[in-house]
C-alpha atoms as a printed R data frame, in Angstrom:
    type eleno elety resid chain resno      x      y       z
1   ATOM     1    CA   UNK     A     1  0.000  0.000   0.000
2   ATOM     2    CA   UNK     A     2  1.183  3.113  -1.258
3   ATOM     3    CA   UNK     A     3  1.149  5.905   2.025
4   ATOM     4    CA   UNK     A     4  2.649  9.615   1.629
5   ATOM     5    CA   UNK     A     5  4.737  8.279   4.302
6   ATOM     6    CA   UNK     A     6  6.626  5.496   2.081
7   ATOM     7    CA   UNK     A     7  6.333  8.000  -0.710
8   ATOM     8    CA   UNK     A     8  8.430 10.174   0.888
9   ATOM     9    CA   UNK     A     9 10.848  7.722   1.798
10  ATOM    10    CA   UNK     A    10 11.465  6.675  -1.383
11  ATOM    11    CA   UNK     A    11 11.768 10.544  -2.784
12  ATOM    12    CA   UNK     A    12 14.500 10.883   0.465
13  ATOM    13    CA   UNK     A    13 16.431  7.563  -0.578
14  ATOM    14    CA   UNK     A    14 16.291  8.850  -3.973
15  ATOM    15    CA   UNK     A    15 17.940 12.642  -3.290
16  ATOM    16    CA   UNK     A    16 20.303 10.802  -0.899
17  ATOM    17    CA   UNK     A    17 21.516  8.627  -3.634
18  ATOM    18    CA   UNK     A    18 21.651 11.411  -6.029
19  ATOM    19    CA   UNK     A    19 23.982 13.783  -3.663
20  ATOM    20    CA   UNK     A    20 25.702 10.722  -3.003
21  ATOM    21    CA   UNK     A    21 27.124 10.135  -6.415
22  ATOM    22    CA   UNK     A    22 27.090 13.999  -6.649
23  ATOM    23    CA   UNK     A    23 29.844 14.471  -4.019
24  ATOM    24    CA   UNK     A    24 31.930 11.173  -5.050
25  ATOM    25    CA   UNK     A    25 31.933 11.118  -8.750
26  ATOM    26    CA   UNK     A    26 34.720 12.357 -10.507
27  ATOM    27    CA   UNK     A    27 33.010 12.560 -14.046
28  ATOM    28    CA   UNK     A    28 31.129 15.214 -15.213
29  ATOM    29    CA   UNK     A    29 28.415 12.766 -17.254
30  ATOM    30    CA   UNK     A    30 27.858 10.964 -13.944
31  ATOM    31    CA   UNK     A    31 27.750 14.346 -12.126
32  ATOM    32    CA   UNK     A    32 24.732 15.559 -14.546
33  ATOM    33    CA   UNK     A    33 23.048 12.031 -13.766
34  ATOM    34    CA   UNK     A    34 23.309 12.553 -10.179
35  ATOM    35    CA   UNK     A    35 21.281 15.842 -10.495
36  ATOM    36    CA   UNK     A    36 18.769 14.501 -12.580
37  ATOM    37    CA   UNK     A    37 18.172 11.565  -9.777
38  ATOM    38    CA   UNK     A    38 17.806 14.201  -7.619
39  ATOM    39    CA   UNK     A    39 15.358 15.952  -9.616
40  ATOM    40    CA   UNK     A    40 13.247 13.190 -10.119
41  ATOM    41    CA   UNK     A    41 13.248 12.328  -6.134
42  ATOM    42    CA   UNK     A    42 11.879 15.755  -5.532
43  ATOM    43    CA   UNK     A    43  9.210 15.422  -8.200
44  ATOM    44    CA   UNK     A    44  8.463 11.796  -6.856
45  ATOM    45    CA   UNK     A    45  7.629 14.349  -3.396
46  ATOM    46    CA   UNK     A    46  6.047 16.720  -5.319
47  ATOM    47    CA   UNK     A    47  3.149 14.303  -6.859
48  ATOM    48    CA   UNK     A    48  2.996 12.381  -3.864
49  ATOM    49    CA   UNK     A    49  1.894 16.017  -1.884
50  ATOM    50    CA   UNK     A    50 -0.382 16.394  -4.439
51  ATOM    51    CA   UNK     A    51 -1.731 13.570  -4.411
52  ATOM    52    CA   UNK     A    52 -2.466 13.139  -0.313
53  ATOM    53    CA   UNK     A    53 -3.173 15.899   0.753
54  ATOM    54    CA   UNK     A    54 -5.002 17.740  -1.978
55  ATOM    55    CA   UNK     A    55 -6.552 14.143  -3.482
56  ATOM    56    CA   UNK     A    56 -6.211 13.031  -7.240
57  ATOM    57    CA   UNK     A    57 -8.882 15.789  -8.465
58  ATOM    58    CA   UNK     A    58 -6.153 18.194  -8.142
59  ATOM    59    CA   UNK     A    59 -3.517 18.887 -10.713
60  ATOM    60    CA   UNK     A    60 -1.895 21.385 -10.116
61  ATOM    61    CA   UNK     A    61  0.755 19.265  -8.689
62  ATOM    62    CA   UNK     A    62  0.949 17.551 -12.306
63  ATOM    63    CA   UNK     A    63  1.500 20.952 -13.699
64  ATOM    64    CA   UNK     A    64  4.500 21.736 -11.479
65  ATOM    65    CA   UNK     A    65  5.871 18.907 -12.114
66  ATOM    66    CA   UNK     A    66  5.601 18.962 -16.295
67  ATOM    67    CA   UNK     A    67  7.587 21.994 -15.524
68  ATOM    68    CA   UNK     A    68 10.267 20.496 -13.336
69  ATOM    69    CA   UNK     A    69 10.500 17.856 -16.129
70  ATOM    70    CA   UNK     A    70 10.877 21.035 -19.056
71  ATOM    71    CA   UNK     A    71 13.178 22.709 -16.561
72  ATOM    72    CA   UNK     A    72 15.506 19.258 -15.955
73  ATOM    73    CA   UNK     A    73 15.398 18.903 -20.097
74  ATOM    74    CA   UNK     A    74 16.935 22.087 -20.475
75  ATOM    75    CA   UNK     A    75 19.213 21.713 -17.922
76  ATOM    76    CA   UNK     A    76 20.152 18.095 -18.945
77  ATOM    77    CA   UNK     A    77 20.702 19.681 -22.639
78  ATOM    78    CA   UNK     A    78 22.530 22.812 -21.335
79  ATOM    79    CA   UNK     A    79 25.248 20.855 -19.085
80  ATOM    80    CA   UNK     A    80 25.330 18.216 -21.459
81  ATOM    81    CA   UNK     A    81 26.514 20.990 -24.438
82  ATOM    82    CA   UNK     A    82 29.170 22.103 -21.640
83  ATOM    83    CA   UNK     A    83 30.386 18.852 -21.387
84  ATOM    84    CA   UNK     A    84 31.098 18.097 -24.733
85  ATOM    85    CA   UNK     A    85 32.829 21.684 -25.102
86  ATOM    86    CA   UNK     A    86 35.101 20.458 -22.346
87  ATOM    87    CA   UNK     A    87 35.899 17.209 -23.586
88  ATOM    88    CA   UNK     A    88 36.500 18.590 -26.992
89  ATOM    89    CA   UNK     A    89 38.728 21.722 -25.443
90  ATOM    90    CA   UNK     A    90 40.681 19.078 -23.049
91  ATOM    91    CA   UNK     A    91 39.705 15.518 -23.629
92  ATOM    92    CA   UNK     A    92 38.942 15.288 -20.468
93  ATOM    93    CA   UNK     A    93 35.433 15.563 -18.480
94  ATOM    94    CA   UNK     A    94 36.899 14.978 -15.318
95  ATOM    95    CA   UNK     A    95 35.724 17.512 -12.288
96  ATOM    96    CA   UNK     A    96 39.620 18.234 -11.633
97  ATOM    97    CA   UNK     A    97 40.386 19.526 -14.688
98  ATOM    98    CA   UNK     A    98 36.963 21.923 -15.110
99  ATOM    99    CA   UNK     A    99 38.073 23.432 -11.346
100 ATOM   100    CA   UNK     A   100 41.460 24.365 -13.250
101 ATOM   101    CA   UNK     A   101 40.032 25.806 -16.299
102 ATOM   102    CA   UNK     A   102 40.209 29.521 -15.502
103 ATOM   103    CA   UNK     A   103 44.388 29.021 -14.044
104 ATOM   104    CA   UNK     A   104 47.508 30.167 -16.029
105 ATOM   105    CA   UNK     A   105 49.362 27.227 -16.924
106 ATOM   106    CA   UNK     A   106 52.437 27.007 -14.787
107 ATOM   107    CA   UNK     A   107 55.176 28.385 -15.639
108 ATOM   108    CA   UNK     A   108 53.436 31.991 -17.171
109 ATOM   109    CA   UNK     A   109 52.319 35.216 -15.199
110 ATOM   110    CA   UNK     A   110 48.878 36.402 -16.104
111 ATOM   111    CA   UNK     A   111 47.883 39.559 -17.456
């Protein structure tokens, strides 16, 4: 039986997953994943509000979370373009080598 309490635990287990591989992975692909899992743990929240405590006549949860859904899209297309500029800049998508993007290489002074 599906409760808003065991909804909500699965929407938690899902973020906490998500920030998991978020803080411990080293790629940038896996990084983006990691995000969208989150994303989709607060939507899981998000229809599961809507659904007990304003009943299934409501939608307006279903609206919000259409919009999430647009909004992860872009966001998924965006950081995916940013990505491939990296790779194709360094040949590398590691998150080492986007936190040294803006340094001098060693060696010369800057401006």
């Amino acid at each position: 039986m599906m409760t808003l309490a065991n909804a909500l635990t699965v929407s938690l287990l899902l973020v906490l997953v998500g920030a998991f591989g978020l803080l411990h992975r080293r790629s940038l692909i896996l990084v983006l994943l990691s995000v969208e899992i989150i994303l989709n743990g607060v939507n899981l929240s998000l229809i599961a509000f809507n659904y007990f405590a304003w009943g299934a006549a409501s939608e307006m949860g279903h609206y919000l979370y259409m919009l999430s859904i647009g909004v992860a899209a872009v966001e998924a297309a965006v950081g995916l373009a940013m990505v491939i500029a990296v790779f194709r800049a360094n040949r590398d998508v590691s998150r080492d080598r986007v936190a040294t993007l803006g340094e001098a290489p060693a060696g010369e002074a800057t401006p």
